[in-house]
C-alpha positions in Angstrom: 0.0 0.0 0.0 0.9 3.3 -0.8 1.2 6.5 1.1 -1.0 9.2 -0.7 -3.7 9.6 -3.1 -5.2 7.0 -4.8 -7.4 6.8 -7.4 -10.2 4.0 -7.7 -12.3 4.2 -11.0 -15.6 2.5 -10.8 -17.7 1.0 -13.9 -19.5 3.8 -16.2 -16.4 5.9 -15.6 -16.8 7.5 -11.9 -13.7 8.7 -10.8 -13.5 8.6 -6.6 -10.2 9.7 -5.4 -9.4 8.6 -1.8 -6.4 10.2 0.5 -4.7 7.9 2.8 -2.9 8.7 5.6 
């Protein structure tokens, strides 16, 4: 796992972008 920002895309396209600490 990675310190930072990820970003997770999920089906039709939505882009969530979760920070982890």
């Amino acid at each position: 796992t990675q310190t930072g920002s990820q970003k997770f895309i999920f089906g039709k396209g939505t882009k969530l972008t979760v920070s982890i600490t």
